[in-house]
C-alpha positions in Angstrom: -56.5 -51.8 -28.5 -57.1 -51.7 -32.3 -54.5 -50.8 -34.6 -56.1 -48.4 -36.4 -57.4 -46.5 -33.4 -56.3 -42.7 -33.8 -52.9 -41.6 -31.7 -54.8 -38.5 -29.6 -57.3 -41.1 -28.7 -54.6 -43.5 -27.7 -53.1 -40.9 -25.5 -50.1 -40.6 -27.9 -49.6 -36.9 -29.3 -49.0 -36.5 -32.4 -46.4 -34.7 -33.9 -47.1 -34.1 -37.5 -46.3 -30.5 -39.1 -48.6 -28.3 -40.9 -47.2 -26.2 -43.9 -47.8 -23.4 -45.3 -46.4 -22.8 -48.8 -46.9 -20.8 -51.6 -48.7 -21.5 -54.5 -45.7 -22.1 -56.8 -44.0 -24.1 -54.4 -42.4 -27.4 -56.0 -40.5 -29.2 -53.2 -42.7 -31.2 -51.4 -40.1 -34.3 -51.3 -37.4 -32.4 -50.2 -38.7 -30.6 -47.2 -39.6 -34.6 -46.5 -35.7 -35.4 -46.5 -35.2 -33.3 -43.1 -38.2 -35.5 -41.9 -37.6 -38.6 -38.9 -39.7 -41.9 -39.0 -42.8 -41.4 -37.3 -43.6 -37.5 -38.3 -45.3 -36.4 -41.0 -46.0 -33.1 -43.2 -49.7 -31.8 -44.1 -48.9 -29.2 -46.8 -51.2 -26.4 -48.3 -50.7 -23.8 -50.5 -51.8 -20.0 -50.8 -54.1 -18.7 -53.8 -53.0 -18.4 -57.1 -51.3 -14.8 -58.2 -49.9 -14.0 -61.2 -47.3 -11.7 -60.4 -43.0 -11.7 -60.8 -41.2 -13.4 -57.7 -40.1 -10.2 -56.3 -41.1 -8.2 -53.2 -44.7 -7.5 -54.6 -45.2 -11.2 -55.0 -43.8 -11.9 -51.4 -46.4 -9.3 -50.2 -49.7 -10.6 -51.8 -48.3 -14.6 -50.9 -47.8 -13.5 -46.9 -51.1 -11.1 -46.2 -52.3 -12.0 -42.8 -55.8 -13.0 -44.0 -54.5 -15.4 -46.7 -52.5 -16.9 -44.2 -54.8 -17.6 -41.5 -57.0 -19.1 -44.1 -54.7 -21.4 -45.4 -53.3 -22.5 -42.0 -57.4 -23.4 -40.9 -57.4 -25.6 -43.8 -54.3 -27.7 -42.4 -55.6 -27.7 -38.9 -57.9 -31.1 -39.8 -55.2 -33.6 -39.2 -54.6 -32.2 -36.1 -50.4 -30.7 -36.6 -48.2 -29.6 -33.1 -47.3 -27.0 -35.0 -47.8 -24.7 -38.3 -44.7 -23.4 -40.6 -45.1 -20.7 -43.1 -42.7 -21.9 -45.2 -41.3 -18.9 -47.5 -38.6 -16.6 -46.7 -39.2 -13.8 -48.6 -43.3 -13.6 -47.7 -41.4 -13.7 -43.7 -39.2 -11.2 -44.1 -40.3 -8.8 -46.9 -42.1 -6.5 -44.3 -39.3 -6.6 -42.1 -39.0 -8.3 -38.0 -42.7 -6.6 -37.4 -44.0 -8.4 -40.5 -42.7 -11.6 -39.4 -44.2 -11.4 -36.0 -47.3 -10.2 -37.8 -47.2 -13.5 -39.3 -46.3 -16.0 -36.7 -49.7 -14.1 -34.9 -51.9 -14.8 -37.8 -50.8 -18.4 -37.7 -52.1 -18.9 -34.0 -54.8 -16.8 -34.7 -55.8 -19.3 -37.0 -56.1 -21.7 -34.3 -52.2 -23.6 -34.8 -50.7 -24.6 -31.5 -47.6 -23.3 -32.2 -46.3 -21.0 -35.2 -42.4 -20.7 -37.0 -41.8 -18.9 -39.9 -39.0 -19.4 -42.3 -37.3 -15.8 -41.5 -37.5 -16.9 -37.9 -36.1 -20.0 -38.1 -33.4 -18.4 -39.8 -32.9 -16.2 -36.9 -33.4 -19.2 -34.4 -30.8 -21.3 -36.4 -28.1 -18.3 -36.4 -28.8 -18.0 -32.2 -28.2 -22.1 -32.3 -24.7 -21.3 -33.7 -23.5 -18.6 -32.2 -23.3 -17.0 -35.7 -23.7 -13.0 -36.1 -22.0 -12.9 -39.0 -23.6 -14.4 -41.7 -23.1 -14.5 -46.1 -26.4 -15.4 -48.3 -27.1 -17.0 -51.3 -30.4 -15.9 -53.0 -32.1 -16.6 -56.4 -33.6 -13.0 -55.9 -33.1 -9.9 -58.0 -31.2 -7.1 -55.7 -34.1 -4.9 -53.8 -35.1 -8.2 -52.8 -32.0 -9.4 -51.3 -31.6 -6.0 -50.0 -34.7 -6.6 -47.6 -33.6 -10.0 -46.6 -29.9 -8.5 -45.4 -32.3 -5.3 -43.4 -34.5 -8.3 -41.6 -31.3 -9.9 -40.4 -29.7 -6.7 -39.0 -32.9 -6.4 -37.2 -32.1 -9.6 -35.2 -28.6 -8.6 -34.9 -26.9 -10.8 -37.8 -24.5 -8.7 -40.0 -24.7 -10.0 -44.0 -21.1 -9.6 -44.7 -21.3 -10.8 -48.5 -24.5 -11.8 -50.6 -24.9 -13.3 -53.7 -27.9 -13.4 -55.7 -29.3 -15.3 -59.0 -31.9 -12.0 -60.5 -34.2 -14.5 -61.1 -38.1 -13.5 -61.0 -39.6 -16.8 -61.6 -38.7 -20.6 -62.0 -36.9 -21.0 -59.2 -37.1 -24.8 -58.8 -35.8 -25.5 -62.0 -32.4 -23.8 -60.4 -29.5 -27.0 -61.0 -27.8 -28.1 -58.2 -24.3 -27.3 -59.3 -25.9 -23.6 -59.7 -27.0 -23.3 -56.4 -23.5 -24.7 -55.5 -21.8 -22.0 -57.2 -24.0 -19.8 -55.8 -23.2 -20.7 -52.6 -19.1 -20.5 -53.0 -19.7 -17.2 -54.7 -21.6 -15.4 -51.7 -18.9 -16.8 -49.4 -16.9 -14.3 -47.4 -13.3 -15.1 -44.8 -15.3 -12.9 -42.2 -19.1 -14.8 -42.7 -19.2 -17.2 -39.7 -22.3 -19.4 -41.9 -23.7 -19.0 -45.7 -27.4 -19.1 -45.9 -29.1 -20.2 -49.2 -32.5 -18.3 -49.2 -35.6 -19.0 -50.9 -37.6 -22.7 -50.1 -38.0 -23.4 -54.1 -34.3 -24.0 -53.9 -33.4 -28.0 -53.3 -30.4 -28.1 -51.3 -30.7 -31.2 -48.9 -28.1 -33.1 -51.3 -25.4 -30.2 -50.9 -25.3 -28.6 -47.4 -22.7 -31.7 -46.0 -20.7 -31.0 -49.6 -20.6 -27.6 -49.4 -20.1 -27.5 -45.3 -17.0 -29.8 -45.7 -15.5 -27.4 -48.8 -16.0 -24.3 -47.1 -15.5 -25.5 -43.7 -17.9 -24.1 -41.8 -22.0 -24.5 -41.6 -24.5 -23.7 -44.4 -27.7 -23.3 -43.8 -30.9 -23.3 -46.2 -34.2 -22.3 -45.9 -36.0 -25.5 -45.7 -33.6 -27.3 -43.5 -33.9 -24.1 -41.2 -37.9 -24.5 -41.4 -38.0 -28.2 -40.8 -36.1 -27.9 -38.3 -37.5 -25.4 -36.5 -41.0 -26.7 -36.6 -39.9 -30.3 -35.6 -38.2 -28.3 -32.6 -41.2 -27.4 -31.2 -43.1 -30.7 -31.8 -40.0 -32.3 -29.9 -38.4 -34.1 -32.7 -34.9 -33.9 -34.6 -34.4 -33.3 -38.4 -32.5 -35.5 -40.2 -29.6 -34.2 -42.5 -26.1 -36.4 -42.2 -22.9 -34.1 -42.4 -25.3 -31.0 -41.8 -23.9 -28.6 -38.6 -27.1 -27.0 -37.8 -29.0 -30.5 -38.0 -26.4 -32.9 -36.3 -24.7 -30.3 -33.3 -21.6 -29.3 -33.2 -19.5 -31.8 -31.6 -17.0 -30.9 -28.4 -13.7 -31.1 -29.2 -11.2 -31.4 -26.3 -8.0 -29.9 -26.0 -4.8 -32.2 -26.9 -3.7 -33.2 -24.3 0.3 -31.8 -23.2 3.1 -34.5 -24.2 5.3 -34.3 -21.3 9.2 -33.7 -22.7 11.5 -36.2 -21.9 14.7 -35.8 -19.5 17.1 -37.9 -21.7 16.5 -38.9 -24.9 17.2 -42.8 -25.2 19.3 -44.3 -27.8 16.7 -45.8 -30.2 13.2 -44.3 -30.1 10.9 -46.5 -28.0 7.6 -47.1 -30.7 4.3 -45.4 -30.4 2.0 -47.9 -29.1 -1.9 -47.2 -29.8 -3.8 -48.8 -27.5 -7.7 -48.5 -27.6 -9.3 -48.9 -24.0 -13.1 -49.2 -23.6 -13.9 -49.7 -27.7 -17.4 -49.8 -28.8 -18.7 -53.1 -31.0 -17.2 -52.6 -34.3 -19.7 -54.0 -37.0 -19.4 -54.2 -40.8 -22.7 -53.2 -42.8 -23.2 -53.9 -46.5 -26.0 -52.9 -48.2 -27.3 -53.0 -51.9 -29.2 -49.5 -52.5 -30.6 -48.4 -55.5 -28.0 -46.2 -57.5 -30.4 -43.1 -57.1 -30.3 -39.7 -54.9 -31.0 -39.8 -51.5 -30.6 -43.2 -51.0 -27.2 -43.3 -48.8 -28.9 -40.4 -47.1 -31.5 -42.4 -45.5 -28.9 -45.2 -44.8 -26.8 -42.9 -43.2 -29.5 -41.6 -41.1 -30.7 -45.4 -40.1 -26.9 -45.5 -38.5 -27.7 -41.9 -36.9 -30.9 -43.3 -35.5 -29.3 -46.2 -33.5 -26.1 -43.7 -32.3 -23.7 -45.2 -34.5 -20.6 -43.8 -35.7 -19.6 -44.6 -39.2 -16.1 -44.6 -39.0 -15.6 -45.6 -43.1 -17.3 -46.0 -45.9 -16.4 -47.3 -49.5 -19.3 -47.6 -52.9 -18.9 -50.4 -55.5 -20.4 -50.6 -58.5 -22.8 -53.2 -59.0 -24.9 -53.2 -62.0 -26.6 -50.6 -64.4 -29.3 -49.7 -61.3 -27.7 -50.5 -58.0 -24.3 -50.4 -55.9 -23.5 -51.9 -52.6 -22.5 -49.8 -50.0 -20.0 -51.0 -47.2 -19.3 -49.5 -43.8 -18.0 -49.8 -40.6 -20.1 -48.7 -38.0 -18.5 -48.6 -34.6 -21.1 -47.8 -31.0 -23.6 -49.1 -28.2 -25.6 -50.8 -30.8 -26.0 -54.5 -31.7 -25.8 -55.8 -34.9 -29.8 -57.2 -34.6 -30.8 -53.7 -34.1 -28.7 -51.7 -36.6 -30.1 -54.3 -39.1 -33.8 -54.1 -38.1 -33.8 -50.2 -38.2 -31.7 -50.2 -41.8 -34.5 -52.5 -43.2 -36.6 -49.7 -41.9 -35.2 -47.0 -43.4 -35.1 -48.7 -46.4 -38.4 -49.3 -46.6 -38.4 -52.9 -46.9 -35.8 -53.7 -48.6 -35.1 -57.7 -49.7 -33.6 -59.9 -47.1 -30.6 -60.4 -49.2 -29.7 -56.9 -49.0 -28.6 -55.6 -46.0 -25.9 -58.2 -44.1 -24.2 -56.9 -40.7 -21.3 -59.0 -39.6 -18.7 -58.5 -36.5 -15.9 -56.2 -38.4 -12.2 -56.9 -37.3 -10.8 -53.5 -35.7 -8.1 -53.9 -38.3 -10.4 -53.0 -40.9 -10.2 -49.6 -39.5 -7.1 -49.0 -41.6 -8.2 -47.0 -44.5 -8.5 -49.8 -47.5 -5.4 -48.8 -49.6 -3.2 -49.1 -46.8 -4.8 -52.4 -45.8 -3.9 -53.7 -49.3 -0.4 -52.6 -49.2 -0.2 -54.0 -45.6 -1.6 -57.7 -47.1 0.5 -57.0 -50.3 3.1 -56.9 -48.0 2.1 -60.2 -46.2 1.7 -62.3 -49.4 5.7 -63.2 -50.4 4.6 -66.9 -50.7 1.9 -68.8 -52.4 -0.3 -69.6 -48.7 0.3 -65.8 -48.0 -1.2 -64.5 -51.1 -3.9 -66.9 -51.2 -4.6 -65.6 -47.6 -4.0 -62.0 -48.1 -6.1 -61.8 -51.3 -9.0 -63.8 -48.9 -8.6 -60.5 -45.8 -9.1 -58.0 -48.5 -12.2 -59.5 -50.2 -13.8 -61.1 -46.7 -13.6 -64.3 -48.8 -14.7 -67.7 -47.4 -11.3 -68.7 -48.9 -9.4 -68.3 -51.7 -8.4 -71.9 -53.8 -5.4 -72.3 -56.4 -7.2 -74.2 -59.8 -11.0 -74.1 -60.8 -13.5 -74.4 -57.8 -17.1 -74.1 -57.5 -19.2 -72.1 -54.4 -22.4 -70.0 -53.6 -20.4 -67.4 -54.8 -17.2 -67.0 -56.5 -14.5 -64.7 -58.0 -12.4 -66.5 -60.5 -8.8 -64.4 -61.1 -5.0 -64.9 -62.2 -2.6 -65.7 -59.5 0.9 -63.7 -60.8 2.3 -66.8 -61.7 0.0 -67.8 -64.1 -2.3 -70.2 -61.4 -6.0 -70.2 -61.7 -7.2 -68.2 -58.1 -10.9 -68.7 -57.3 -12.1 -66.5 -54.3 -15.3 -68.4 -52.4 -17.8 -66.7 -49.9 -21.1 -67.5 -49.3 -22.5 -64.2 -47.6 -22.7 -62.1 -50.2 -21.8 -61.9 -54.3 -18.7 -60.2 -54.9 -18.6 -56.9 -56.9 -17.3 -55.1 -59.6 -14.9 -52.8 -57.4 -13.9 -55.8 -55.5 -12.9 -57.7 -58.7 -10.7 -54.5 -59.5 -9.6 -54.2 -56.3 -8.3 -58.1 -56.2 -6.8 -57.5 -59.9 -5.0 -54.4 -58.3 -3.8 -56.6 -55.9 -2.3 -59.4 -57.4 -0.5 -57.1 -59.9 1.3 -55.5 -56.7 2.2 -58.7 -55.1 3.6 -59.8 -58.4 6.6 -57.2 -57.7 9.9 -58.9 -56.1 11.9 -57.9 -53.3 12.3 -54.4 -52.5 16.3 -54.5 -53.6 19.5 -56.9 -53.4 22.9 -56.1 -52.0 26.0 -57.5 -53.0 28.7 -57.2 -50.8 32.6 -57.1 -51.8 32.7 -61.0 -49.8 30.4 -62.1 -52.7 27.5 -62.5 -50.2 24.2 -61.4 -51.3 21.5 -59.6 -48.8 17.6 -58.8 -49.8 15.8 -56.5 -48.7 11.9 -56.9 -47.9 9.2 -54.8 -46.9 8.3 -56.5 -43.0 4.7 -58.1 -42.7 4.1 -57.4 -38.8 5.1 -61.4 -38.3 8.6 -61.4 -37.9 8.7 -60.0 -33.8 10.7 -63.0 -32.5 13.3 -62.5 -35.0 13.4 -58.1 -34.4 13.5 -59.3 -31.0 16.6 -61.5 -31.1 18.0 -59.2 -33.4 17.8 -56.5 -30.4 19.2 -58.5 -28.0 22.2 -59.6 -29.8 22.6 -56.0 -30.4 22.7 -54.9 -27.0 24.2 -57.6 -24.9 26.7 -56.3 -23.3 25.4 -53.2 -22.4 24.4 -52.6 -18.5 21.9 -50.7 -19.2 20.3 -52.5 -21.8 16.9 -53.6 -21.8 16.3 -56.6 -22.9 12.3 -56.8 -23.0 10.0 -55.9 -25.7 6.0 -56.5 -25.7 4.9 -58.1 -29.6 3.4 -54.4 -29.8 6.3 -52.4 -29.1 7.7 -55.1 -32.0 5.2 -54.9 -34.3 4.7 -51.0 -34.3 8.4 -50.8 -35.5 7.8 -53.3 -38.3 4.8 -51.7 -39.4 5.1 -48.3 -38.2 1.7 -45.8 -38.0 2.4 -43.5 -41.2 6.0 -44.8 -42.0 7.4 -48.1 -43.3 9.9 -50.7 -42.5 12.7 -52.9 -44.6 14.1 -56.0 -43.4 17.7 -57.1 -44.7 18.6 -60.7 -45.0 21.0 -63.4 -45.6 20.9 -65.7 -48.7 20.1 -68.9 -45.7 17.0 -66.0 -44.6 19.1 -64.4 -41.3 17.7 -61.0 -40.5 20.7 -59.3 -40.5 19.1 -55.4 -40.0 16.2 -53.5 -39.7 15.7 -50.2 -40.8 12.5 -48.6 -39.8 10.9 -45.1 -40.7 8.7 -44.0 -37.7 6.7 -40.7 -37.5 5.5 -39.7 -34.4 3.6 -36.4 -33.3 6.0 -34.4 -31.8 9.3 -35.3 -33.3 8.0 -35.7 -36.9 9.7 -38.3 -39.1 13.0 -40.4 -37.9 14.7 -43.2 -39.0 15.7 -46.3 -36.9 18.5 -48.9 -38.2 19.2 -51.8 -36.3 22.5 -53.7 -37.8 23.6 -57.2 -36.8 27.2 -56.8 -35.0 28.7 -59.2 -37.3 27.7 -56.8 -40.4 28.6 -53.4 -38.9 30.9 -51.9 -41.2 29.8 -52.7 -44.3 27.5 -49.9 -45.3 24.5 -52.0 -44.6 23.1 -48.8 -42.3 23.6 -46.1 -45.4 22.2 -48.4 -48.1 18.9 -49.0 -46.0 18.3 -45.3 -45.5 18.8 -44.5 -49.4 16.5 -47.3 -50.1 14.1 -46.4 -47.4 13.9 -42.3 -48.6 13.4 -43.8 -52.3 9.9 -45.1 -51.0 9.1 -49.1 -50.7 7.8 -50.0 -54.3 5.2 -52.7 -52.6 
């Protein structure tokens, strides 16, 4: 079979989208952005008229015969379906007019017809909202008609918002629209819409949907998506409600109350059964808009899950993006469809590697955790090499594919080596960063009347043999004692989920007390101290607390 043989004679339908715009439309590339691999968009325009935008113009640009006309000449390529893509042409003249429309479109010969007033309508079923606030760049009587179309289809406007603009829409700024949007907001709307197609507003639906906290819709996300609905595809639009679903979210389930409560808090213990792969992705993308859009949507293709995601700087045209993408996908695959997206991007710049689930800590706890677990020369050296995903990291000059030369606190040349990747600017700050908060000493020293000196340390997660002899030397004795501890019952109190942990020792390095702060769920913050018998008595307990309330300077 050739190549180049055409898809309906392959059997294959096709699924482009025919458009229907008006003549002063100037989005073309962003009605593209809500558009998958493998779909494409055959756009024509109505005639010239020189007339204000207002409901005259939306009249003359939606007359039946114009329309039909215009949808024959984007029949050719052979569309699944035919949008008119204007919101005030569908619904200027009311529900009749828009039904009006969508008949002159099959009339025309389209296999299937939305309009943008529809799709409006059809997104606001989708969602359950009947409530609904709108944005507009319209003057009032036109804003007017838009709210009367809706309460024909059973949506209340509860608050609108409009620009009073009669012409030169698309030149509308983003951060307009923005404020636009925030303005028309209302407690009661269930959903803001932002009419109009000639606004762009594919870069600030997720923004504005995560600041407002519920969906916004726009009108040529609600057309694209319509008309890819009934060619049986999915938009595109990461972060956007109408676009993505609304995700199920299950009840918490009931913590069962305790009959006694025991004398030292047992830890939380997270355990995570049935994990997906975990994979780290870092690509270099052109420091321009969109481009993290269609990366994000390459994850969204394969059913990943980006569970973080951090930007550094790399030159005057380009950053690297880094994520961790956790889900039924291998690392081959989430590569291949990246490159993709990408649009053939160099080999050198996309890299997907196994990620470590302990990466899933957000990164400034990470680095306080590594700060934390870098009191000696080796521990820095290997700290400082987890937080870059170094090769290794060498005292004194050292050469290497690629390296990071840096300032140990100590004075000591540090060169960090990797051969994957070149390091960044944000990582060089981020390694600076750190080595100026491992230079700080121990968290605080106590001298007791007997002239002996204790210091106190944040723990590091590595001292669970010594916690555990600590606990049963505190507890022998007792009958009902117990004497066994797992490393992560241990290691939760030493580094415990939202708290923090001190360790107290001897001037020969004997832990002599523990004093943790845990914070669980249901019984909020609590501290736990854990004092050596042979030093009960001496304030040790009372010092740890104060110290532990002042926050761990780490």
């Amino acid at each position: 079979m050739e190549a180049g043989m055409d898809e309906q004679q392959q059997g294959t339908p096709r699924c482009g989208v025919g458009v229907v715009v008006p003549y002063d439309f100037a989005l073309d590339h962003e009605m593209w952005r809500w558009v998958p691999e493998g779909t494409t968009l055959h756009l024509t325009r109505t005639p010239f008229v020189e007339t204000p935008a207002d409901a005259g113009q939306a009249r003359l640009i939606s007359d039946p015969a114009m329309v039909r006309t215009a949808v024959r000449e984007v029949l050719t390529p052979g569309p699944g379906v035919v949008a008119y893509s204007c919101t005030s042409g569908s619904f200027v003249d009311g529900a009749a007019g828009e039904r009006a429309l969508r008949a002159a479109v099959l009339d025309a010969g389209a296999p299937a017809a939305v309009t943008t007033a529809g799709a409006l309508v059809a997104a606001c079923a989708e969602l359950g909202v009947t409530r609904l606030a709108v944005a507009t760049p319209y003057v009032d009587d036109l804003t007017d008609l838009l709210a009367g179309f809706l309460a024909e289809h059973g949506v209340a406007t509860v608050a609108r918002h409009g620009l009073g603009l009669l012409g030169g829409i698309w030149q509308v700024r983003a951060d307009d629209v923005a404020a636009a949007v925030c303005a028309a907001d209302h407690p009661d709307a269930q959903a803001v819409f932002v009419s109009c197609t000639n606004l762009a507003t594919y870069d600030a639906v997720a923004g504005l949907e995560r600041e407002l906290g519920k969906p916004v819709l726009t009108a040529n996300q609600v057309t694209v998506w319509a008309a890819l609905r009934a060619v049986g595809r999915d938009a595109v639009g990461p972060g956007q409600t109408l676009v993505e679903g609304r995700p199920a979210v299950a009840a918490p389930p009931e913590t069962p109350v305790p009959s006694e409560v025991p004398a030292l808090p047992e830890p939380t213990v997270l355990r995570v059964v049935g994990a997906p792969e975990l994979h780290k992705v870092r690509v270099r993308l052109p420091d321009e808009s969109g481009a993290l859009a269609r990366l994000t949507a390459a994850v969204a293709e394969v059913g990943g899950n980006i569970l973080s995601l951090s930007v550094h700087a790399q030159d005057a045209g380009s950053v690297v993006d880094e994520m961790l993408v956790g889900g039924p996908v291998t690392a081959e695959r989430l590569s291949r469809v990246i490159r993709r997206r990408l649009r053939g991007s160099a080999p050198d710049t996309v890299r997907v590697t196994p990620a470590d689930p302990h990466e899933l800590v957000d990164t400034p706890t990470r680095a306080l955790d590594l700060v934390a677990a870098s009191r000696t020369p080796d521990g820095l050296r290997e700290a400082l090499a987890a937080l870059l995903h170094a090769d290794d990291v060498v005292a004194g000059p050292a050469t290497g594919t690629h390296v990071l030369e840096l300032t140990g606190p100590d004075g000591t040349p540090l060169v960090a080596r990797r051969g994957w990747a070149p390091f960044t600017v944000t990582e060089r700050a981020r390694a600076e960063a750190f080595l100026r908060a491992g230079a700080a000493g121990p968290v605080g020293e106590l001298l007791l009347d007997d002239g002996d000196a204790l210091t106190a340390t944040p723990a590091t997660g590595a001292e669970t043999a010594e916690l555990a002899t600590l606990l049963r030397t505190c507890v022998a004795g007792s009958p009902e004692a117990t004497t066994t501890w797992t490393d992560a019952d241990l290691r939760s109190v030493l580094l415990p989920p939202g708290g923090r942990c001190l360790l107290l020792r001897s001037r020969a390095g004997d832990l002599v007390a523990v004093a943790a702060r845990l914070t669980a769920p249901d019984t909020g913050a609590e501290t736990v101290v854990v004092v050596h018998p042979l030093h009960r008595r001496r304030g040790l307990g009372r010092w740890l607390r104060r110290r532990l309330a002042a926050g761990v300077p780490v």
